[in-house]
Backbone bond lengths (Angstrom), bond angles and torsions (degrees), N, CA, C in turn:
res aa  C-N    CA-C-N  psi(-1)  N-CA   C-N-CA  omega(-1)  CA-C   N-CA-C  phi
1 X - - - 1.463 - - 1.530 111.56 -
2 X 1.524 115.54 -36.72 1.281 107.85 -171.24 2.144 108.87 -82.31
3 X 1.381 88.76 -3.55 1.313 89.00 172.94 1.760 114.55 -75.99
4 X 1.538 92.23 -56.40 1.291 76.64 164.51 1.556 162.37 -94.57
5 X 1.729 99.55 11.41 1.448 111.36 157.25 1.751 99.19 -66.11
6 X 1.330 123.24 -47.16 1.533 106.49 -172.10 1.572 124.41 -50.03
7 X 1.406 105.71 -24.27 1.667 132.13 179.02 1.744 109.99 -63.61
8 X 1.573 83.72 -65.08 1.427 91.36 173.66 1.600 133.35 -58.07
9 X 1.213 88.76 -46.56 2.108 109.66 170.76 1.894 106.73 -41.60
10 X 1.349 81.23 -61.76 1.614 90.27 -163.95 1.341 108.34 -52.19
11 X 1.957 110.90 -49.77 1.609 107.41 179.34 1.527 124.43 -87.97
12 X 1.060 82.24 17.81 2.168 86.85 162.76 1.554 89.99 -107.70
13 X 1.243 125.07 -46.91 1.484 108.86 175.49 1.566 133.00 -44.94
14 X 1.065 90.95 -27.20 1.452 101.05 167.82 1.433 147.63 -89.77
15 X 1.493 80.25 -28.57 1.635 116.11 -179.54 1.634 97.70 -63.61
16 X 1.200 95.54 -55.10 1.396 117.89 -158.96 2.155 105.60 -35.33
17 X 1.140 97.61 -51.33 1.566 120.96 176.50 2.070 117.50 -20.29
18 X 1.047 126.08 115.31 1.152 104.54 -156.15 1.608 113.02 -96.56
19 X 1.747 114.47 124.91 1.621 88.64 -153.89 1.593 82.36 -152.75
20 X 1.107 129.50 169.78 1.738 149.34 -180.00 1.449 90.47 -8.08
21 X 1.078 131.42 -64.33 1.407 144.39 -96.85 1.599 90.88 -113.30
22 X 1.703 115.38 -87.56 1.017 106.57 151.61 1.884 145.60 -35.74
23 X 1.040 122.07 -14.83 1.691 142.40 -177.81 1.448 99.26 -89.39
24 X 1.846 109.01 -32.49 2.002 110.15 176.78 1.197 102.04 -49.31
25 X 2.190 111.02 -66.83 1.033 154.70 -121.25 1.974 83.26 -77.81
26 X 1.093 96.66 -63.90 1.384 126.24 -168.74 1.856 99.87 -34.07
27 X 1.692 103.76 -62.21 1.254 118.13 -174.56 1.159 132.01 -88.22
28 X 1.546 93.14 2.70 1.928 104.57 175.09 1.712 97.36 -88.08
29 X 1.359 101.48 -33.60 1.710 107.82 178.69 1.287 111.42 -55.01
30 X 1.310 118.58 -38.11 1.581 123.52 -143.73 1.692 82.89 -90.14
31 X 1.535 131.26 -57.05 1.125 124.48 163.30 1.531 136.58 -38.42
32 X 1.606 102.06 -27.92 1.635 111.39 -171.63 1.413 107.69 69.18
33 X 1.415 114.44 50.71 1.848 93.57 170.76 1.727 90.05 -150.26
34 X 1.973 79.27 146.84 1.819 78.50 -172.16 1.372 115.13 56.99
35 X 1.282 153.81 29.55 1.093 151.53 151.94 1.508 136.43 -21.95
36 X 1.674 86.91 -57.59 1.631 119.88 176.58 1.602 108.09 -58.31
37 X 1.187 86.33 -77.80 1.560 102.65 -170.58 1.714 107.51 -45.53
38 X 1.488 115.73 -57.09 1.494 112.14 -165.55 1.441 109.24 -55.38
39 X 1.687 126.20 -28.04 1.189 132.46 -167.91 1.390 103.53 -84.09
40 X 1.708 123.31 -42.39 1.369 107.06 155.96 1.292 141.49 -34.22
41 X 2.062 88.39 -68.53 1.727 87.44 -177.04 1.827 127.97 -63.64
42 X 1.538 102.39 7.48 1.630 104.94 171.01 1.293 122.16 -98.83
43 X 1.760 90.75 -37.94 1.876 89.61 171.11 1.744 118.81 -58.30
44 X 1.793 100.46 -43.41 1.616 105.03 -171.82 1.379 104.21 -56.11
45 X 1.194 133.68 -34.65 1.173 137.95 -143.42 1.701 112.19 -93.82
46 X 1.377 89.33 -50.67 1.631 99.16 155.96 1.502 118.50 -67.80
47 X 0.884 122.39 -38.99 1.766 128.46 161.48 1.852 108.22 -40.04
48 X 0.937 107.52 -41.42 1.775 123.43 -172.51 1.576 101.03 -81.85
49 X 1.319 116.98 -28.16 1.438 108.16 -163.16 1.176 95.51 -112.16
50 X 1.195 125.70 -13.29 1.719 124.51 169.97 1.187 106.46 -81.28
51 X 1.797 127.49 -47.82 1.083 106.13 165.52 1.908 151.37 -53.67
52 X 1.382 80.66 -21.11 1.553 106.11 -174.67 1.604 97.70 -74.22
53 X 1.245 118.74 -62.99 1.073 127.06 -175.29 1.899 122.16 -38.86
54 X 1.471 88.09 -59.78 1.673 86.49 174.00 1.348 100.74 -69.77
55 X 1.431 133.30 -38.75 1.646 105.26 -168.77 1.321 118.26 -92.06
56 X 1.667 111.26 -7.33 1.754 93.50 157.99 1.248 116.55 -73.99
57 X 1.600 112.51 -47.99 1.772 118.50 178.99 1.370 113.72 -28.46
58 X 1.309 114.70 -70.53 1.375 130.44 167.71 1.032 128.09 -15.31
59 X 1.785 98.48 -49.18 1.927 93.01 178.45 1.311 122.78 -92.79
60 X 1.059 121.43 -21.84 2.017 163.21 178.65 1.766 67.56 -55.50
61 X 1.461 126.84 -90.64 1.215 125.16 -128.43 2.047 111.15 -70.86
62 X 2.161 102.03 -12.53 1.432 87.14 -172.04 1.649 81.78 -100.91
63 X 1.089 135.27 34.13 1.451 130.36 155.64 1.697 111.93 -82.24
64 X 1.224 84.05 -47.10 1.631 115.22 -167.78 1.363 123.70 -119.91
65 X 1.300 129.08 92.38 1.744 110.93 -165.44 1.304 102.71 -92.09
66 X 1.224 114.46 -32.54 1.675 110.03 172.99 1.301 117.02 -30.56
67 X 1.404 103.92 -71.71 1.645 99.91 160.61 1.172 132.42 19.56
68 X 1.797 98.53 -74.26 1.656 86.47 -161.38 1.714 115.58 -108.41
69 X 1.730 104.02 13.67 1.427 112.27 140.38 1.784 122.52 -60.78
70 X 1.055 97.21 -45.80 1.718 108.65 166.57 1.457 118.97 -37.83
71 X 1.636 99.51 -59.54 1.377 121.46 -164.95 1.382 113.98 -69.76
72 X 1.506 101.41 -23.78 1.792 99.53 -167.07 1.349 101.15 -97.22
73 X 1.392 117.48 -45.41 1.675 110.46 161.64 1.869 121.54 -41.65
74 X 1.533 95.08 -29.74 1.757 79.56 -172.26 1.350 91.38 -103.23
75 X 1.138 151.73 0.83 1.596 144.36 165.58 1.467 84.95 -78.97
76 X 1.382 146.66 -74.75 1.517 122.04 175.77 1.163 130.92 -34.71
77 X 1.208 106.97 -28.86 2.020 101.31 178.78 1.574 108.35 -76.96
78 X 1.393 100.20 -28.56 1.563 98.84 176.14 1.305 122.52 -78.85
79 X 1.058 121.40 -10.14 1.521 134.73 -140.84 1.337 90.02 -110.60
80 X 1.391 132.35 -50.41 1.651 145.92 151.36 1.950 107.73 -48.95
81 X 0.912 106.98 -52.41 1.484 103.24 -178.48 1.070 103.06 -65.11
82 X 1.660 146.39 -55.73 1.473 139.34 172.68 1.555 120.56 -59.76
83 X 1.721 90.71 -25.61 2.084 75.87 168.31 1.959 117.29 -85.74
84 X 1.125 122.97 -6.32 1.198 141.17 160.65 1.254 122.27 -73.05
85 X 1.497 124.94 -16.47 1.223 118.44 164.78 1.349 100.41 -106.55
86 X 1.501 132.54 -31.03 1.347 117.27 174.39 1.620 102.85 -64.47
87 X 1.411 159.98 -15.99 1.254 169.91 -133.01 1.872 92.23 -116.80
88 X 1.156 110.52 -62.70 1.431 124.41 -162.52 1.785 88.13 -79.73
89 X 1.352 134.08 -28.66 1.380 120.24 -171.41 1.845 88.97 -78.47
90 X 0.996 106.78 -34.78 1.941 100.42 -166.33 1.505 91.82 -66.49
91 X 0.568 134.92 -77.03 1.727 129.32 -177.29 1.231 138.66 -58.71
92 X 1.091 98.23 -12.57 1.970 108.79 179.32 1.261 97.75 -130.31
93 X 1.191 139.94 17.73 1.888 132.24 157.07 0.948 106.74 -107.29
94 X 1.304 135.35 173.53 1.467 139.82 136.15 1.825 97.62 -123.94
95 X 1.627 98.06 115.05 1.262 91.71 179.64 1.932 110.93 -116.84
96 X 1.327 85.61 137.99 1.681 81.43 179.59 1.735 101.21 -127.16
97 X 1.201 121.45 174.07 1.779 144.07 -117.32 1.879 90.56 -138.85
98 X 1.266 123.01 57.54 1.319 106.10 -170.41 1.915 101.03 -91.96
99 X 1.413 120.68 89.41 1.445 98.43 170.73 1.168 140.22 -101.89
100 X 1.622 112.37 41.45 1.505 128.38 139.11 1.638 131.71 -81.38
101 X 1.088 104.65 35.95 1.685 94.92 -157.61 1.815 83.52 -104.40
102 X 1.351 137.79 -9.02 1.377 146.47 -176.47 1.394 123.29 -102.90
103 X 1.099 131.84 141.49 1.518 94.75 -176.24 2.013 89.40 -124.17
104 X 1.108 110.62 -158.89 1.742 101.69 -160.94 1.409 99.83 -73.58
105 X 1.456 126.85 139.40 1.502 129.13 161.51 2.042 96.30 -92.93
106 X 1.985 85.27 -170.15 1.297 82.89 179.39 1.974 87.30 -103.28
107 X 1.342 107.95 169.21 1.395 125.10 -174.85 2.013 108.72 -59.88
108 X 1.329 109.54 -22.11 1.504 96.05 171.46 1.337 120.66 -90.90
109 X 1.590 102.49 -16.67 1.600 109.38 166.44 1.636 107.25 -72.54
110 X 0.972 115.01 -56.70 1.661 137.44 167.46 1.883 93.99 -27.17
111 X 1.256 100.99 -88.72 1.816 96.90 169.66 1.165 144.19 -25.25
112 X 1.497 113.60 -57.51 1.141 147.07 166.39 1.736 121.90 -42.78
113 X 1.478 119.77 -38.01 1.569 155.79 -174.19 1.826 78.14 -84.18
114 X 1.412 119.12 -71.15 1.300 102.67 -155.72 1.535 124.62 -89.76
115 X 1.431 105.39 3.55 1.447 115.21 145.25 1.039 123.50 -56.50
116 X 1.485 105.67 -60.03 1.876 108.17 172.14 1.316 121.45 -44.58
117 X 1.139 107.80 -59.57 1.957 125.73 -179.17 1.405 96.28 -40.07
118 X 1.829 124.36 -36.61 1.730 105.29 -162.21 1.210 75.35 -118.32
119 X 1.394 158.54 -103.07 1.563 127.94 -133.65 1.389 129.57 -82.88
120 X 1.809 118.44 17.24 1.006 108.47 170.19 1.767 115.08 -99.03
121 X 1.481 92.12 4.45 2.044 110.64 -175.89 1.389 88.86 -88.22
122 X 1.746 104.95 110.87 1.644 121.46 171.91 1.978 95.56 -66.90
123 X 0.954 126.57 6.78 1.728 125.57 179.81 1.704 108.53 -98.04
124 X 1.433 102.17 -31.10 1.068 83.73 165.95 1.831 139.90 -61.42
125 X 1.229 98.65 -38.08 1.738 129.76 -173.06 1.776 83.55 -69.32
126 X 0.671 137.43 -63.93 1.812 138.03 -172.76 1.554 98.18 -63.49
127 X 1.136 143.97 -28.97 1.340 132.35 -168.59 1.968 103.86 -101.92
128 X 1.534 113.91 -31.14 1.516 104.77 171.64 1.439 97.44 -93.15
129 X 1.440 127.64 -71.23 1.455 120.75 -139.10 2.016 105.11 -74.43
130 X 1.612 114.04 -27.54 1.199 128.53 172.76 1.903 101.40 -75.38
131 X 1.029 111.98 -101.08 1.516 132.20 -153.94 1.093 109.16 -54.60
132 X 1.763 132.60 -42.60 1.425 132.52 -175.13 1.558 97.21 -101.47
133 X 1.252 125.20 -35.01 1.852 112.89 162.67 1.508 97.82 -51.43
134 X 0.696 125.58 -70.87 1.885 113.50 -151.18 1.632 95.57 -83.54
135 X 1.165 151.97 -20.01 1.490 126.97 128.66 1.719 146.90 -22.01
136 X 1.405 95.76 -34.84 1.396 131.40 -159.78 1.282 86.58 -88.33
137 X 1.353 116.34 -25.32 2.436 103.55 -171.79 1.178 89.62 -79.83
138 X 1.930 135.88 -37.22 1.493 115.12 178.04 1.221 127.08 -20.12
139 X 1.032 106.18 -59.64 1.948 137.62 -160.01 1.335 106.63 -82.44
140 X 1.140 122.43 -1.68 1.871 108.63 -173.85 1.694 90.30 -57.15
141 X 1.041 105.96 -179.52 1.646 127.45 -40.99 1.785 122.70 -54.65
142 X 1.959 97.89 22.94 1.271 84.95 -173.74 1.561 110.32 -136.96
143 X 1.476 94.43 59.48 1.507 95.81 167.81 1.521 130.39 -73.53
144 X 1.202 117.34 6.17 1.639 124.65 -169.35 1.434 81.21 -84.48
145 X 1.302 117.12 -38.02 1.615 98.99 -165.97 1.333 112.66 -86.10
146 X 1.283 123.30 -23.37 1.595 139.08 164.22 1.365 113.67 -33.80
147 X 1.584 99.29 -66.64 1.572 120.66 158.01 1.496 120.16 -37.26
148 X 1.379 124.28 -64.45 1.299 107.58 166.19 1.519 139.49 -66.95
149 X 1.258 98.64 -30.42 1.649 85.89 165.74 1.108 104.51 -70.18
150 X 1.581 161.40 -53.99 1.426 126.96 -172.98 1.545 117.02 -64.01
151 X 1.141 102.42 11.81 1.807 96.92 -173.52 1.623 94.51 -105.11
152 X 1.260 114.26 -60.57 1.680 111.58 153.65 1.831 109.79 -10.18
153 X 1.265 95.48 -86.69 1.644 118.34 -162.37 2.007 84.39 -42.11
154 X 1.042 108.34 -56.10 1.685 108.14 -164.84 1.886 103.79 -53.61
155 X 1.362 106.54 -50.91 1.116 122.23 162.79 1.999 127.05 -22.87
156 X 1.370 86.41 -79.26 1.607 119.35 -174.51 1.811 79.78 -60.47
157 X 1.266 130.92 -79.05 1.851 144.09 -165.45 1.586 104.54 -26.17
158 X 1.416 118.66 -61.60 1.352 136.06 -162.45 1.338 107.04 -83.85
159 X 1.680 138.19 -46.26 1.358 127.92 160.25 1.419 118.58 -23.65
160 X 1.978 88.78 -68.78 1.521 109.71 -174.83 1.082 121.57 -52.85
161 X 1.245 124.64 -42.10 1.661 124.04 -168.26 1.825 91.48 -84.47
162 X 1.110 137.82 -24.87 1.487 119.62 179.63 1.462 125.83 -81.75
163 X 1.555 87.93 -38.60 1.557 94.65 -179.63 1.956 112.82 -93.18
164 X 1.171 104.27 7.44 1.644 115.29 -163.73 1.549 107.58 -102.58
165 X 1.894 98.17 -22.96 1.460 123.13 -154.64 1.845 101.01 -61.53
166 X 1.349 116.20 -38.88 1.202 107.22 -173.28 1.772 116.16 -73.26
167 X 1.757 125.84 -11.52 0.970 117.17 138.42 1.349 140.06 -50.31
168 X 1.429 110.92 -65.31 1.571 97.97 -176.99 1.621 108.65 -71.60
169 X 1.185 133.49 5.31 1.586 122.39 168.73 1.327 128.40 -13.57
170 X 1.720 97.30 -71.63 1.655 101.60 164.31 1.357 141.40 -58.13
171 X 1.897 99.29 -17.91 1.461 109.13 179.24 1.723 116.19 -83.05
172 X 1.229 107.50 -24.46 1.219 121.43 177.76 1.837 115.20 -97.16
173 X 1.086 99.77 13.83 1.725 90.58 174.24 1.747 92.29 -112.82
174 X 1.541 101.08 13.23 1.994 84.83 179.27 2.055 79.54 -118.52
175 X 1.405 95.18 129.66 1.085 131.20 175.17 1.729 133.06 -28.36
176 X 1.820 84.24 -45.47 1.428 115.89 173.77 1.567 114.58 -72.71
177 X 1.518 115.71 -41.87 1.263 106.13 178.82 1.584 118.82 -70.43
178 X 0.982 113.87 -11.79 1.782 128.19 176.01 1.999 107.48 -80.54
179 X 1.811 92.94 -19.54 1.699 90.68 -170.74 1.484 98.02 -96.74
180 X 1.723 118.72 -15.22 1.262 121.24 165.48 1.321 130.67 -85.48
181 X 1.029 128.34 -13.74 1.342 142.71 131.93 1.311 130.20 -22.30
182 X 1.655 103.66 -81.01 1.051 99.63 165.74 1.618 161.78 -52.17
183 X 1.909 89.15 -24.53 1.609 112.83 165.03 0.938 89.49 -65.60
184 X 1.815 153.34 -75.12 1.123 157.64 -147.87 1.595 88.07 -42.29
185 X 1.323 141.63 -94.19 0.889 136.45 -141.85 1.622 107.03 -69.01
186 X 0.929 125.58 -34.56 1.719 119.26 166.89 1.345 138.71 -46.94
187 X 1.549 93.45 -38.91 1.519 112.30 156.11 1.708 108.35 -62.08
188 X 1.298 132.48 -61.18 1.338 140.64 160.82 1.425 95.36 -4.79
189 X 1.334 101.28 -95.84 1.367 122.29 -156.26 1.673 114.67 -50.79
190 X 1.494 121.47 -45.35 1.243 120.07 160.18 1.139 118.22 -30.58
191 X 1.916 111.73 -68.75 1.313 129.56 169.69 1.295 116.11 -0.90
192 X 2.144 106.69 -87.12 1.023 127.82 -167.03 1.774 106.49 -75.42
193 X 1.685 124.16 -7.54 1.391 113.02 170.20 1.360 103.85 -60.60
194 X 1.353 110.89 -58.05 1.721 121.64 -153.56 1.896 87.62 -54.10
195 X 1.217 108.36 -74.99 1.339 107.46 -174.69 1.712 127.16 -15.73
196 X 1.307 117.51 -53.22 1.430 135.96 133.67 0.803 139.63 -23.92
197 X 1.521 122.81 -18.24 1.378 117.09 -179.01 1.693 96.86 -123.17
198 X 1.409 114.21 -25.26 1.408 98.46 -172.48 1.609 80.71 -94.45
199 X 1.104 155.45 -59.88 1.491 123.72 168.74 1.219 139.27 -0.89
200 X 1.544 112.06 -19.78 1.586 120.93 -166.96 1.742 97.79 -92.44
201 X 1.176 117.08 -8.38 1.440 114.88 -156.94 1.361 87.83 -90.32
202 X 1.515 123.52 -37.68 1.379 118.54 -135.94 1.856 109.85 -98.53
């Protein structure tokens, strides 16, 4: 179990981050269209790349253990570099939540948009096959379950934020809650850098 709250933790931690992808997800909710589907095709998809990730990492790393000294230092450098731009977005944006600016597509165009949003984001590939692969050697022999709790967390994240979206509507068209957010997740990410690096000792 504690393996896989650590699974899960980490990929809501990440998830959490506010970027193309999620902001679609966010505003297809707030509209109510395609709901279902968009929250599928992100969870499945992330499900595929989480899986891939720990079980290529995995083998990459008993070839190579260096590796995933490598890996955890540069998932920390990133992990600091994305909480610095989420830091610099809370204070130097003002972002507001407009989800009329679209008007209805059909559902393969609808799809199609949120394919792009998740495999054309080079962050994604650094956050499964980098950051949660070389996490995932912690846990042997039980990374399958590692794997599922972030696939869970991706799971549980993407429902919620689509079908949840027409609640926070009002909370997210005030500016500030988007600038509180974002500290939230910067702190995150620091969090789980530091963790990463003094991890390497142990």
């Amino acid at each position: 179990m504690a393996t896989f709250i650590a699974g899960f933790s980490l990929g809501l931690s990440l998830i959490l981050a506010i970027g193309s992808q999620n902001a679609f997800v966010l505003k297809q909710g707030l509209k109510n269209q395609y709901v279902f589907v968009v929250c599928a095709v992100c969870a499945l998809s992330d499900a595929f790349l989480i899986a891939f990730g720990v079980a290529g990492f995995g083998a990459i790393v008993k070839q190579f253990p260096e590796i995933e000294i490598a890996a955890r230092y540069g998932g920390a450098l990133f992990l600091v570099a994305y909480a610095l731009l989420s830091f610099k977005s809370a204070f130097m944006t003002n972002h507001a939540l407009d989800a009329n600016v679209e008007s209805k597509g059909s559902m393969i165009k609808v799809v199609l948009t949120c394919l792009a949003f998740t495999w054309l984001n080079p962050h994604v590939y650094l956050d499964t096959f980098v950051l949660l692969g070389s996490i995932s050697t912690q846990y042997h022999p039980n990374q399958t379950m590692f794997a599922i709790g972030a696939m869970t967390a991706s799971l549980v994240f993407f429902f919620s934020l689509g079908y949840g979206a027409r609640l926070l509507a009002p909370l997210f068209k005030n500016p500030k809650a988007w600038k509180f957010l974002e500290i939230f997740v910067g702190v995150v990410m620091v969090t789980i850098a530091i963790s990463l690096v003094v991890g390497t000792g142990t």
